[in-house]
C-alpha positions in Angstrom: 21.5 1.8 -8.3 22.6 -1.3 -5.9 23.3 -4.3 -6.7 21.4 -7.3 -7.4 21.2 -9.4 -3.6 21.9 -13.0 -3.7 18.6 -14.4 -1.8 18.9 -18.2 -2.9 22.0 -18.4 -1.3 23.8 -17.5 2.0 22.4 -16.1 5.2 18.6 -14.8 5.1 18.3 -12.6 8.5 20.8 -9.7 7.6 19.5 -9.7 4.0 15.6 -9.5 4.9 16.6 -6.6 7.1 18.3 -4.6 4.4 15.2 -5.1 1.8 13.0 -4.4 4.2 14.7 -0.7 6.0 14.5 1.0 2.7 11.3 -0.2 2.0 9.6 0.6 5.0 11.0 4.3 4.3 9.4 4.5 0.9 6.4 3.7 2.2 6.8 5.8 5.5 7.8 8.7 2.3 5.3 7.4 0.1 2.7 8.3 3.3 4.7 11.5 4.0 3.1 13.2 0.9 -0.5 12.7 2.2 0.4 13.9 5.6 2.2 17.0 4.1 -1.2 17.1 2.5 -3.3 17.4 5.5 -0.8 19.3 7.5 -0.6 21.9 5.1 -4.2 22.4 4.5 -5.0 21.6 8.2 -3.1 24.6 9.5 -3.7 27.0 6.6 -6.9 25.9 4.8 -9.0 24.8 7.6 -10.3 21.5 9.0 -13.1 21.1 6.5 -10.1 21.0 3.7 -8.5 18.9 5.8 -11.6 16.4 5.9 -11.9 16.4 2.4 -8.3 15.3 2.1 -8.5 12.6 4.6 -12.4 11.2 3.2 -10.8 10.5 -0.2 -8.3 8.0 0.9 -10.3 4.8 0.8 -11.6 6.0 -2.5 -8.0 6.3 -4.0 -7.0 2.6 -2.1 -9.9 1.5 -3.8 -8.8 2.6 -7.3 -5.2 1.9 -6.6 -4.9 -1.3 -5.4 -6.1 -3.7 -8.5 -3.3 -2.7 -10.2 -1.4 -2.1 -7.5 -1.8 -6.1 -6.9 -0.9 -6.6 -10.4 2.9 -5.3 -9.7 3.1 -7.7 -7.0 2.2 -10.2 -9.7 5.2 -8.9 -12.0 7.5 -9.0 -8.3 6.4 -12.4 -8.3 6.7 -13.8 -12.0 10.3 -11.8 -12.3 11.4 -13.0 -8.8 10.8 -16.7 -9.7 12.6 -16.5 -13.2 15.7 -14.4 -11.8 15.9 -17.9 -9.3 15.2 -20.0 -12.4 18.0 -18.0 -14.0 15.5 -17.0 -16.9 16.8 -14.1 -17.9 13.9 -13.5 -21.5 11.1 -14.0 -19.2 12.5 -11.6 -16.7 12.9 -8.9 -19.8 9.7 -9.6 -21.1 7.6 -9.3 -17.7 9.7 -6.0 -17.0 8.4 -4.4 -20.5 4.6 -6.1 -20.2 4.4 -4.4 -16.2 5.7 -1.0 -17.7 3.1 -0.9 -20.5 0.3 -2.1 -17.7 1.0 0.6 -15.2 0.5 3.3 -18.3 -2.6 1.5 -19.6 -4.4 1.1 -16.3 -3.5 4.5 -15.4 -5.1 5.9 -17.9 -8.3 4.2 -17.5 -8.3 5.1 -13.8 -7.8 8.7 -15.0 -10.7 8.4 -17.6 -13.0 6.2 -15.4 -12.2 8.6 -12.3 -13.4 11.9 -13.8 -16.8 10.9 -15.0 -17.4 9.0 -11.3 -16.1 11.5 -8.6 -19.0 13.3 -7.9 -21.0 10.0 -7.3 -18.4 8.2 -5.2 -18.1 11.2 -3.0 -21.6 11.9 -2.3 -21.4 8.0 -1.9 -19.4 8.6 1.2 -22.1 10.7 3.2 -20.0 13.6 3.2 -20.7 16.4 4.7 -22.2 19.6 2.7 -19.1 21.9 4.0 -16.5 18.9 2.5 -18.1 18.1 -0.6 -17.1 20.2 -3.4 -13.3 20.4 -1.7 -13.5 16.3 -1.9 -14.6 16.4 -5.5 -12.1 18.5 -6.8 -9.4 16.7 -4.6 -9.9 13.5 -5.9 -10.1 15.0 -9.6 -7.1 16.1 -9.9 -5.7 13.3 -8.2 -6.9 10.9 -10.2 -5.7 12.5 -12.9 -2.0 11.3 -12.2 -2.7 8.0 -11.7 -0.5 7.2 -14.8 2.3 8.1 -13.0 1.5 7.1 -9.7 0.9 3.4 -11.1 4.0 3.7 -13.3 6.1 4.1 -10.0 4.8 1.4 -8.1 5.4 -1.2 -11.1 8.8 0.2 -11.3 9.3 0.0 -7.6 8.0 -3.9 -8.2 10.8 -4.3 -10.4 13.2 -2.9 -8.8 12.5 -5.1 -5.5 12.0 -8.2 -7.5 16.1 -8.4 -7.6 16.3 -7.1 -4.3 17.5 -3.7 -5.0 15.0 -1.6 -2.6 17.7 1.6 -2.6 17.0 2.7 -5.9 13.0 3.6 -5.3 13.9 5.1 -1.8 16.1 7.6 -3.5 13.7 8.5 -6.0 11.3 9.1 -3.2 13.4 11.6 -1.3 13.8 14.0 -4.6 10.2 13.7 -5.3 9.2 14.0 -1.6 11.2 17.2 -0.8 9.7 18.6 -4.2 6.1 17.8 -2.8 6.4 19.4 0.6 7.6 22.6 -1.6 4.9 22.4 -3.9 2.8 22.4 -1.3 3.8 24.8 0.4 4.0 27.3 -2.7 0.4 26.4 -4.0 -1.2 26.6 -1.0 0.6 29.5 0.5 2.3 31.4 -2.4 -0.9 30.9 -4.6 -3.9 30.7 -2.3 -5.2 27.5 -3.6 -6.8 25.0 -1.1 -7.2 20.9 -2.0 -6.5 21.5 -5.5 -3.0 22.8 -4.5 -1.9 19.7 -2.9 -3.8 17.2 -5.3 -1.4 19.1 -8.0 2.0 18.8 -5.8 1.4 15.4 -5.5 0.6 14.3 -9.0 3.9 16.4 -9.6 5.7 14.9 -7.6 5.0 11.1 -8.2 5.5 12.1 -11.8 8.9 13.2 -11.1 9.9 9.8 -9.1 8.4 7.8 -12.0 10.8 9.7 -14.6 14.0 8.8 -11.9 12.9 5.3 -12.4 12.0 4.9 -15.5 15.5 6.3 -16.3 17.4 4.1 -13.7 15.9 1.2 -15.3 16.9 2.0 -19.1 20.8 2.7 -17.6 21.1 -0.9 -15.8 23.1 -3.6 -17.2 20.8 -6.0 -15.1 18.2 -8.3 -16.8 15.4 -5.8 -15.7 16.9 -3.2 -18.2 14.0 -1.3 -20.4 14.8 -0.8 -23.8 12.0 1.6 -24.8 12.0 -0.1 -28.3 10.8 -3.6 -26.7 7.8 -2.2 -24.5 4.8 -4.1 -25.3 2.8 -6.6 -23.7 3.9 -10.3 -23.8 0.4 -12.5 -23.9 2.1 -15.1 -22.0 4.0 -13.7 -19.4 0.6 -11.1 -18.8 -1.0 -14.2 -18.1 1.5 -15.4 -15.4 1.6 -12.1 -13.6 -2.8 -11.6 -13.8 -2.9 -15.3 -11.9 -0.9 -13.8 -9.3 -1.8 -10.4 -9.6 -5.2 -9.6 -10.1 -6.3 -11.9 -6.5 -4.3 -10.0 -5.0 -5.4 -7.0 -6.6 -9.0 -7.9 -5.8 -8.1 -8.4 -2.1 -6.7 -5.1 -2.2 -10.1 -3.5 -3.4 -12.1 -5.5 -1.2 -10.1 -4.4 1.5 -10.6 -0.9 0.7 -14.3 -1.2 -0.2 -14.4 -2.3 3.6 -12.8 1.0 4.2 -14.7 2.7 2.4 -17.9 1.5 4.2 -16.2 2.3 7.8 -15.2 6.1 6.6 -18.7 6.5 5.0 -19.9 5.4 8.9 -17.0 7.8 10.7 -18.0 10.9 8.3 -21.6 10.2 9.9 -20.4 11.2 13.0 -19.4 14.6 12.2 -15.9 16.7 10.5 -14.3 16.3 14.2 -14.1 13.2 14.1 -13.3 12.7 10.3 -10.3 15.2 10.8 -9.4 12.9 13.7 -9.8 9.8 12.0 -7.2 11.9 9.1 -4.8 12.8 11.4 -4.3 9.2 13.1 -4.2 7.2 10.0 -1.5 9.3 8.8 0.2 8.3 12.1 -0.5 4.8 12.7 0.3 4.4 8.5 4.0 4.6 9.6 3.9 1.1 11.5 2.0 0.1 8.9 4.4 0.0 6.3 7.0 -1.6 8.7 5.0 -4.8 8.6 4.1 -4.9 5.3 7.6 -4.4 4.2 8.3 -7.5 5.6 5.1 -9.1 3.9 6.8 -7.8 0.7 10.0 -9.3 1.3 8.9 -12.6 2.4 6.8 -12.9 -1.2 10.2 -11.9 -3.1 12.5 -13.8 -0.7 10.2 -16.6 -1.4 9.9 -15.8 -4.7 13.3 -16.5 -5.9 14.3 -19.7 -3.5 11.0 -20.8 -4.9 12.4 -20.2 -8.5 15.8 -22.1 -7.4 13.8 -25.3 -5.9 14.7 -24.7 -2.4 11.6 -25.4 0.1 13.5 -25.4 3.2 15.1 -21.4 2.6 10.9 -21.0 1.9 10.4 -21.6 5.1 13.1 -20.3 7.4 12.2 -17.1 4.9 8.9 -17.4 6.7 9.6 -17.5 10.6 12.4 -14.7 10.3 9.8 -12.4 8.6 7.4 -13.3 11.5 9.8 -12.5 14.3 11.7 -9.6 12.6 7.6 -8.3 11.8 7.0 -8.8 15.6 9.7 -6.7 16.8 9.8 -3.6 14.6 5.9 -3.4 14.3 5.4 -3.6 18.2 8.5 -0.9 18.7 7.0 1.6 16.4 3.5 1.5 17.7 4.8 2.0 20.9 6.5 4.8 19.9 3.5 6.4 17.9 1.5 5.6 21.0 3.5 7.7 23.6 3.4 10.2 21.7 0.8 10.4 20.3 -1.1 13.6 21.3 2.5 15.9 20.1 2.4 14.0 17.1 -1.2 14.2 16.4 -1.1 18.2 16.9 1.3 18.6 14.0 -2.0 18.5 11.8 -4.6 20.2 14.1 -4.8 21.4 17.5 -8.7 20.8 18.5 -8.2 19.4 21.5 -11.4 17.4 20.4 -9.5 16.3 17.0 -7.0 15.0 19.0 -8.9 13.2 21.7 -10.6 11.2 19.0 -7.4 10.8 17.2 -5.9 8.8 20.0 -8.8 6.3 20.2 -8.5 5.4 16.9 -4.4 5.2 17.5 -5.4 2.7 20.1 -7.6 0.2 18.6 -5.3 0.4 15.5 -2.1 -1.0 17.4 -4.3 -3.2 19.3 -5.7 -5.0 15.7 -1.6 -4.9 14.3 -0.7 -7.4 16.8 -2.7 -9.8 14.3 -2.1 -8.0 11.5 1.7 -8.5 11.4 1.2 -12.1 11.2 -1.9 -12.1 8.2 0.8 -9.4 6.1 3.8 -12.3 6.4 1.5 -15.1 6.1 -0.4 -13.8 2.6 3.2 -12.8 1.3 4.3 -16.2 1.8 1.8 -17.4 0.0 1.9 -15.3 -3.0 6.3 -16.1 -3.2 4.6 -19.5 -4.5 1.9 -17.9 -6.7 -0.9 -19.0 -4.9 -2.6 -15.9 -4.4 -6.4 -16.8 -4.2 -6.5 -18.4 -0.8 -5.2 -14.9 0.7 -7.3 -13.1 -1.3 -10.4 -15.3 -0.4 -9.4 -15.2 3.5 -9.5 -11.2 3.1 -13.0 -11.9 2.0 -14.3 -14.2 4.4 -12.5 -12.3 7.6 -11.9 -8.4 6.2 -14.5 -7.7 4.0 -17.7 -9.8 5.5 -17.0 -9.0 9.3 -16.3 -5.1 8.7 -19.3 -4.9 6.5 -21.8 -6.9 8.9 -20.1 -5.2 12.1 -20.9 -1.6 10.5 -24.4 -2.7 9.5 -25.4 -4.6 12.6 -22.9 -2.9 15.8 -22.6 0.3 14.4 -26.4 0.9 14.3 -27.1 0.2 17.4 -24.4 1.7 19.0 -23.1 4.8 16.4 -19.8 6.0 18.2 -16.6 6.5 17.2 -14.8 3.7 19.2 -17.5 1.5 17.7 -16.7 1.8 14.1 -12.7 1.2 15.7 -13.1 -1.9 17.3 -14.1 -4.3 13.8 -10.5 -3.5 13.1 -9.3 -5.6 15.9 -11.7 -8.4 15.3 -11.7 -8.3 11.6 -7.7 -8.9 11.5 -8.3 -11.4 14.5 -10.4 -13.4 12.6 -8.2 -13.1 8.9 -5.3 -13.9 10.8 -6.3 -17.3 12.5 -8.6 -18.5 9.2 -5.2 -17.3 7.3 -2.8 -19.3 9.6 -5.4 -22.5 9.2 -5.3 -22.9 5.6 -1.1 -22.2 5.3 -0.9 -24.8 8.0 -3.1 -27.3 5.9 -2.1 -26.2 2.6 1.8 -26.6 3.4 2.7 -24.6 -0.2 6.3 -25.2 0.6 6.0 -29.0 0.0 2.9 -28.8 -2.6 4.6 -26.4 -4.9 8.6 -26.0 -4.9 9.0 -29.7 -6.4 7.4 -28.8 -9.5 8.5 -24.9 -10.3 7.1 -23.3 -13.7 
């Protein structure tokens, strides 16, 4: 399952590098099950399936990321007291996080069901996609449960540095989702509900991988299913962190969902494309925001162990490692980009429009990288409003005002593109402003809770 890695002492470079390779590939895998998604059902099902697919993703981020912020408040909290050495707080936030993944998923689940209808028809979808995005997002939502119960796991798992052990459960359960897909929509005819139902399958096979890795560990984050409840005071600690960062999450994807309400305006060509080249550009995505990760659980623990300067150095290696990888993958996407984005349809109209979102995308990353290490710095201290505020003031208002005011008056697809560039722009130099002001390293490692 890996050993715990010794961040608080010893060289930082080589061991941000190793937390962050296999955590870029689980979220590169993670990504790999929607994309399996809309290749499948873009080749055999049709592009209007394949809309249908791509239209519910901001819904789902929407949905998702409260709680989803929430297990980067349990990274946080159990990052801190493995510095501090405090190994009952650790145990008690493991068991609180595992009983908040199953209780919010749940209430996704419940919540989800009675509101899909309306938040499709929300979206301006188009008559031909809607009862395919409805039934999608049904049966996804109902394995949110297990979706949520892998990501807090995952949390926990990265908290002490071990990022291995969720890869690996990711590979089993990602193999078994390209065959599920294949079989349902294939072997049994089905369409989006075949899909939906390989991926609830297969999430719930990764969570039951984890769940068990964790109850076999003789580290401090070992479950003992006897002690799974919620602690009132260590909940507390991980919702200060948690739920702004949550709320960022959702504000971010309300934003989205705003922007794919205005591309699904402009027609199921350009909502395929927009499908197809956000399941590309995802990819260097997750490269970044595995170093944002890492730099809130690097930060974390050195917080934890009173040391400001390793804060700090954790800080400008994440930036320039960020730099690197994130500006060699786009590149790569980039060049090859109409190959890549013919693996999920072959309209030569599709993919047209597919590469002009691919290129405003990596043009709005070279800010992005910066906002992702930035706001995870941040949170390794627990201060996870001012990021959270920032993604409202730069993310949220600028999208929303560009869509409602741009957009209008000029309704084309590299319209809606370019508020990603300036939004992230914006975020990044208001984001940069305040760390630079703030100086959290100082303010907050002298007096660790």
């Amino acid at each position: 399952m890996g050993n715990r890695m010794d961040m608080v002492n010893g060289s930082l470079g080589d061991k941000i590098i190793r937390y962050t390779i296999p955590l870029a590939l689980t979220g590169i895998l993670q990504q790999l099950f929607n994309a399996a998604d809309l290749a499948v059902v873009g080749q055999f099902a049709g592009k209007e399936a394949m809309a249908a697919v791509g239209s519910n993703a901001s819904v789902i981020g929407l949905l998702v990321n409260l709680f989803v912020g929430i297990s980067l408040g349990s990274n946080v909290i159990i990052a801190r007291s493995i510095g501090q050495g405090n190994e009952e707080n650790i145990s008690k936030a493991v068991h609180t996080s595992v009983v908040v993944a199953l209780l919010g998923g749940l209430f996704l689940t419940v919540l989800g069901e009675f509101l899909a209808p309306g938040v499709v028809n929300m979206l301006d979808v188009p008559e031909d996609v809607y009862p395919l995005a409805v039934k999608y997002l049904r049966i996804y939502l109902a394995g949110m449960p297990v979706i949520l119960l892998y990501n807090f796991e995952a949390a926990i798992f990265r908290s002490c540095g071990n990022t291995q052990t969720p890869l690996a459960a990711l590979v089993i359960s990602g193999v078994l989702n390209v065959i599920l897909n294949l079989f349902f929509v294939l072997g049994m005819g089905m369409d989006v509900d075949g899909v939906a139902a390989a991926t609830v399958l297969a999430n719930l096979v990764s969570a039951v991988i984890l769940f068990a890795a964790l109850m076999k560990t003789d580290l401090a984050i070992h479950i003992d299913p006897r002690k799974l409840r919620v602690h009132g005071d260590v909940l507390g600690q991980i919702l200060k962190i948690g739920i702004p960062a949550g709320i960022q999450g959702m504000i971010f994807s309300f934003a989205n969902i705003i922007i794919q309400s205005a591309v699904n305006s402009l027609g199921t060509t350009v909502m395929a494309a927009s499908s197809a080249a956000y399941n590309l550009e995802i990819f260097a995505y997750y490269i970044m925001n595995s170093f944002g990760q890492a730099c809130t659980t690097f930060v974390g623990q050195n917080y934890g162990a009173g040391k400001g300067d390793r804060c700090r150095k954790v800080l400008k290696l994440c930036l320039l490692q960020s730099l690197l990888s994130t500006a060699t993958a786009s590149g790569l996407i980039l060049l090859f980009g109409h190959p890549l984005l013919s693996i999920f349809n072959t309209d030569p109209d599709v993919i047209a429009a597919g590469q002009i979102r691919l290129g405003y995308m990596f043009a709005a990353y070279l800010f992005s990288f910066t906002q992702e290490s930035l706001s995870g710095y941040l949170r390794g201290f627990g201060v996870s409003f001012i990021p959270a505020a920032c993604a409202v003031i730069g993310i949220c208002g600028v999208r929303l005002t560009w869509i409602f005011t741009v957009f209008r008056q000029t309704p084309s697809f590299a319209t809606v593109m370019q508020v990603y560039p300036v939004s992230l722009g914006i975020t990044t130099l208001v984001i940069l402003a305040v760390t630079l002001l703030v100086k959290p390293s100082r303010r907050y490692v002298a007096r660790p809770q």
